[in-house]
C-alpha angles and dihedrals in degrees: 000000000000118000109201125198120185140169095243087210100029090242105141110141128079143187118254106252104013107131094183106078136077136214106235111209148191135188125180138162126233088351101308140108101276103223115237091188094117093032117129104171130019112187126186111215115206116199138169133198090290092055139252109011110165136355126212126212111218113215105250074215097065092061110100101156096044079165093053095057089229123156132181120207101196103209092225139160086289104061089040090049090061114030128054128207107308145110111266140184128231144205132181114217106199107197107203130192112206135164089230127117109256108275098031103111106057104237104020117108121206123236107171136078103269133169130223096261126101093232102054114104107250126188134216149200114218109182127201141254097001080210148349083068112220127227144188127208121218100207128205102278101219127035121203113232084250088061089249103140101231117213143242098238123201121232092254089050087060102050091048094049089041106052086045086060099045086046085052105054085040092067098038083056091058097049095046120115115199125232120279107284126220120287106275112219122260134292144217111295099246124214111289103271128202118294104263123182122301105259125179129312110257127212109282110264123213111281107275125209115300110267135202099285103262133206113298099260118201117287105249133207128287109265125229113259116255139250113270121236126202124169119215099178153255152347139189093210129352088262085082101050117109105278074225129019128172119262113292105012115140136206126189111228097191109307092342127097111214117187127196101234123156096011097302139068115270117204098222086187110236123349096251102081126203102261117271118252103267120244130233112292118192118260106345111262124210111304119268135219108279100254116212108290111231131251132263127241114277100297111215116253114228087182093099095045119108113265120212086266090048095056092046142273109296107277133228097243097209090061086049106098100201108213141165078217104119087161094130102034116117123272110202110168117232137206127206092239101043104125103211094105145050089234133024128190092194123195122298084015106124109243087218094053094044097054094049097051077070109042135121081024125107095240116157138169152075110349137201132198116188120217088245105055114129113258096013091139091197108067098219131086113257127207115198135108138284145214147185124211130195083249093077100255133125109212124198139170152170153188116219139189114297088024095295103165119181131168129180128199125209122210097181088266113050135009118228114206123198127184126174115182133211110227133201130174121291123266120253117289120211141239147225123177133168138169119264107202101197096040086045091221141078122277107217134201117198111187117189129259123262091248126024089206098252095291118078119267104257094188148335121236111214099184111170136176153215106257111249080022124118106200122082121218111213128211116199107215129182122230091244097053097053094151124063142119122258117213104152107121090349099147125193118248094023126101126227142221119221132196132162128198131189126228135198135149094288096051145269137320132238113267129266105216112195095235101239142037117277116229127212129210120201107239091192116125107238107197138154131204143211139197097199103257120159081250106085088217118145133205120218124251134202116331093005106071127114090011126137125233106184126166138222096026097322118125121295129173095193095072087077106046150057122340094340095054086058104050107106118198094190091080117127132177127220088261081058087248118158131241162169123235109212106188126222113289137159131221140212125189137176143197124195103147129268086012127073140170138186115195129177136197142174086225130048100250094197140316108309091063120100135201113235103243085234082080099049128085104213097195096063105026095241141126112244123216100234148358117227104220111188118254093218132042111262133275131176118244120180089340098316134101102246129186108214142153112249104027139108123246124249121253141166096049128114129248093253088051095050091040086053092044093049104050081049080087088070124096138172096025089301108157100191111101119075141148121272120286150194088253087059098046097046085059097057097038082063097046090046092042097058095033099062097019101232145095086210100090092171093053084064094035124357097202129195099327137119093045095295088160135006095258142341123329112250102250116265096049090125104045098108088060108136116228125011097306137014149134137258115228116216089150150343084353082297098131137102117305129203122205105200092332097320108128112224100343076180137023131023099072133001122256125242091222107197122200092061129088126176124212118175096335085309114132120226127172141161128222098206105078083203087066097052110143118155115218090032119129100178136070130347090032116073134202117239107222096240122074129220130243134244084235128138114186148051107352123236107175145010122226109239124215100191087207094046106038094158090071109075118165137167121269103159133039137162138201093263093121092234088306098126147035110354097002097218143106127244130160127181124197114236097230136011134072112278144164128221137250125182148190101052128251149241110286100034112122114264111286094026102095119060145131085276095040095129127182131173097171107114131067129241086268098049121119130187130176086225089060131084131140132207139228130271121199114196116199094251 
């Protein structure tokens, strides 16, 4: 049985050093596609002539095809890390996990410890290819213009080229002579000496004073005539001088002579010369005072040069990351006339040409190289020092920032440039993140850090966590996919940590923490429907199905999504007043007889679903987060409707009297309190609807209802209900309920519900709770297209404005005593003005109270010791 591996593009060669490519693979057996589908652990395993070298570990996650037998190798940090220019070999060991007896796939050979059953898990080692073996080359990563291939130098190379350098100029320097200097003037005739040989005839010196008339010495030969010297002039710096000159014309650069001699200009250091050697005179005459010995040509100052402290304490060149990468070198620009060095290659000036203007000199000093120069292969502008030698090279170098030390070396043809650079690890990334609704999860933004620490950034790690969690779940990302959502273990209802690192060859960075919890909202749609059967059952609907909805501590799904997992019953006012916060939601219903259908969602799924006006601020023509409902029902302190603990509840006031008494509670031309209305209710007929599905409220919790008591339950009653809602028991289930922390949303005692009024069985009603009147038939009231009917008894059925599908009210009913469809009372007088209370009381029969319970039978002016009302505080 043949294995086959093969580069599926061909592509098997690679720079040294580039970070950026991949290795596509295939691997197949007799011919065909080799399956990866129980596969746990693909390894590539690199070898050279000398054997195994290095292995690398594919990511199982990068394996989309399992079926196509494709891997990708990314050639990474890690593999150049660990390999240098050469050709290599490689192999693919598949291991494999498989519910087969061993042997029973031809080829595979088993490593693992296996018994003899067919149902035991087995692994394998599957190798590739079987033969033909495949390889991948690593190639030198910068070519000289020459074709020399210049090499990536390790800090400790460096040192080591560049202190022999330095020992070597050191010794030409001490060995230099200058150039003859100029014929110093006569001195004291000295006593006659001893006739020595006859040397050479010097030049002829000016006439000295006239001496005692020595011995006749022996007449010498006539000497060469000597060089002429003129000088023209002078100069500030050497760019100045002639680019020709004739033989023997001189210029003073500073203190210095240069002549043009041989078709160039020669520095003859300053003007003063060390003395010539003296000729033969004839017999020594009487010693004469030492005259001043002449200077040698410039020496070079070493003074200015890097010592070993100044380059850098000696590195650890396993922690030295050695990288064409100059991205964070400085990059000063330079102009040809700033003055801040001895030799400037300005921008546009050719770095060749530059260097051998200056050739085969002992120039020496502070060097700078522009951006700009031709054939500076680094893109940046570099600051070090320069020097000529007698070799014909020109020699710079420099330290930069990070540790970035480069040199270059001219040899009158080409220059060679070497860098080597110092790495650390990268500087802290940053990090956005923000809940997408409809993907359930957080769409991040990473953005890199300011400085990659000198070695290319190889991955990001975005980790985040469950709040009140302790582990962290980490997400790998590459450098080059720095936005996503993350969904993975993203629950709604919960809040999330989030915290980003950076990564290169050195190590990691510190974390960047985004500074505050992250909250989710479900995005799910929650609905019920119902086919219209006297019943009054429901079937859930979305995201709803096959949830649980239990009371008084039993199980119940809902406390964790949508609308329901957001209400929060810990909210106070600064009267101390106590409420629920129901959170933002939108609706959708629908009425195609005999079906119909209520659906909710945190988000507004499309068109046809409405906002309830409880969540909109008129005034200023935007949506508001929440809406504060009481958790007790009202009572009136010190002229304000109040929702406390303790009290009991206010009756026997009129709808115009508890409206008045519940905006009091505004100040400072705050419009947000007001009493309780149709909008609001609407809002939480639909909560409670889809949650229990039913429209029979008393068959989850029967209330306060049938005489129970004598009269209404002080508020609080329900306080010690376990879970999110219950029902207290006095008898028979009859005591106060509590639906998420609102005490007796129905029973008890009837609600007072502003924002409805009633003329001649025509039904008005306002959407801005700042605009409430009673009696009042105009804008910005409004009048629903369906009338109501003179009808007292169970309902059957709600009258639907399309336009208006907030406002439901009862406009059928039978004498099925609150047996069938919706299970509640209403009654509606046929003429009159009259305003509307809902919920049912106390004392009404069984069956008669309920979240559907409607009546629209007493005036403005109507009051009644079964009816109360609550507060409503809008976020305004």
């Amino acid at each position: 049985m043949s294995k086959e591996l093969y580069f599926t593009d061909g592509n098997n060669e690679v720079k040294y050093l580039d970070t950026t490519a991949s290795f596509n693979l295939a691997i197949t057996q007799d011919g065909s596609a080799f399956d990866l589908t129980n596969a746990t652990d693909i390894d590539v395993k690199v070898a050279n002539d000398t054997g195994y070298v290095f292995t690398k570990s594919i990511d199982m996650a990068t394996i989309k095809q399992p079926l196509a037998g494709l891997i990708t190798m990314p050639v990474d940090a890690e593999v150049m890390n660990a390999l240098v220019p050469d050709d290599y070999t490689i192999e693919v060991w598949v291991t494999l996990s498989s519910l087969v007896t061993p042997g029973s796939q031809e080829g595979l050979t088993d490593d693992g410890s296996t018994t003899s059953t067919t149902t035991a898990t087995t692994t394998y080692n599957a190798i590739f290819p079987s033969d033909d073996p495949q390889g991948f080359t690593i190639t030198e990563n910068v070519m000289s213009d020459s074709g020399d291939v210049i090499p990536v130098m390790s800090l400790d190379t460096f040192q080591q080229e560049f202190d022999q350098l330095k020992t070597d100029l050191t010794n030409k320097v001490a060995t230099l002579q200058g150039p003859q200097g100029i014929q110093g003037p006569q001195g004291i005739q000295g006593p006659k000496g001893d006739t020595g040989a006859t040397g050479d005839t010097g030049p002829q010196g000016p006439k000295g004073d006239k001496g005692d008339k020595g011995d006749q010495g022996i007449q010498g030969p006539k000497g060469d005539t000597g060089q002429g010297l003129e000088i023209k002039g002078k100069a500030d710096t050497t760019y100045q001088l002639p680019a020709t000159a004739s033989e023997g014309d001189g210029y003073l650069v500073a203190e210095e002579l240069y002549i043009w001699t041989n078709n160039a200009w020669k520095d003859c250091g300053q003007i003063q010369g060390p003395a010539g050697k003296d000729g033969k005179d004839g017999a020594t005459g009487p010693q004469g005072p030492q005259g001043p010995a002449g200077k040698d040509g410039t020496q070079v100052d070493l003074s200015n040069y890097a010592t070993q402290q100044q380059l850098a304490t000696k590195a650890d060149d396993s922690k030295v990351v050695h990288t064409t990468d100059t991205s964070n070198w400085q990059k000063h620009k330079l102009t040809g006339d700033d003055g801040s060095a001895k030799f400037v290659i300005a921008s546009g000036e050719d770095v060749d040409t530059k260097l051998k203007s200056i050739i085969g000199t002992k120039d020496t000093g502070k060097l700078l190289v522009d951006i700009d120069a031709k054939n500076n292969p680094t893109g940046h502008s570099l600051i070090g020092e320069y020097f000529c030698d007698f070799d014909g090279l020109v020699t710079g170098y420099g330290i930069g920032p990070d540790g970035a030390m480069w040199s270059f070396t001219y040899n009158g043809t080409t220059t060679t440039w070497k860098w080597s650079l110092t790495a650390k690890a990268p500087g802290i990334p940053s990090l956005t993140a923000e809940y997408d609704v409809s993907k359930k999860g957080f769409d991040y933004t990473v953005t890199a850090p300011e400085s990659d620490g000198g070695s290319e950034i190889i991955g990001y790690s975005l980790e985040y966590q469950k709040q009140g969690g302790t582990d962290w779940t980490k997400v790998a990302l590459n450098p080059d996919s720095l936005t996503g959502t993350v969904t993975d273990g993203i629950e709604a209802g919960n809040d999330y940590l989030f915290r980003v690192n950076a990564e290169n060859a050195v190590g990691s960075s510190d974390y960047f923490t985004v500074s505050d919890p992250l909250p989710t909202v479900d995005g799910n749609i929650y609905g019920v429907s119902w086919d219209g059967s006297s019943s009054g059952a429901l079937q859930r609907t979305d995201s709803a199905v096959g949830l649980k909805a239990g009371i008084n501590g039993a199980q119940n799904d809902f406390d964790t999504r949508g609308p329901w997992g957001l209400m929060d019953k810990t909210v106070t006012d600064s009267y101390g007043n106590a409420f629920v916060r129901l959170p933002k939601f939108y609706i959708r219903k629908t009425q195609n007889k005999p079906l119909s259908t209520w659906q909710v969602s945190l988000v507004k799924q499309g068109d046809d679903w409405y906002l309830p006006n409880c969540f909109y601020d008129f005034d200023n023509k935007k949506e508001l987060d929440y809406v504060d409902v009481s958790r007790y029902e009202g009572s009136i302190i010190s002229g304000k409707l109040q929702s406390k603990t303790g009290a009991t509840p206010t009756t026997s006031q009129t709808i115009v009297q508890l409206r008045s008494s519940a905006v009091a509670n505004n100040t400072d031309g705050k419009k947000g309190y007001h009493l309780w209305d149709v909008h609001t209710l609407d809002a939480l007929q639909t909560l409670f609807t889809i949650e229990f599905a039913t429209l029979d409220s008393q068959s989850i919790m029967k209330g306060v209802a049938d005489d129970v008591l004598s009269g209404a339950e002080v508020a609080g009653a329900a306080d010690g209900i376990k879970g999110s809602s219950g029902n207290v028991n006095h008898s028979n289930g009859y005591g106060s309920m509590t639906y998420r922390g609102i005490e007796n949303l129905y029973g008890n005692l009837a609600m007072w519900t502003d924002g409805l009024n009633i003329n001649n069985l025509s039904l008005y009603s306002c959407d801005d709770a700042t605009k409430y009147a009673s009696d009042m038939f105009a804008s910005p009231y409004y009048k629903l297209n369906y009338s109501l009917q003179p009808i007292g008894s169970n309902i059957t059925g709600l009258g639907f404005d399309k336009d208006h599908p907030s406002v439901e009210a009862p406009t059928s009913a039978n004498n099925d005593r609150y047996n069938t469809y919706y299970h509640d009372d209403s009654y509606v007088t046929s003429s009159g003005n009259h305003v509307v209370y809902t919920g049912g009381s106390w004392n009404w029969g069984a069956g008669y109270s309920g979240l559907w319970f409607w009546y629209g039978d007493g005036s403005s002016s109507y009051v009644d010791s079964t009816i109360g009302s609550r507060l409503l505080k809008k976020a305004l």
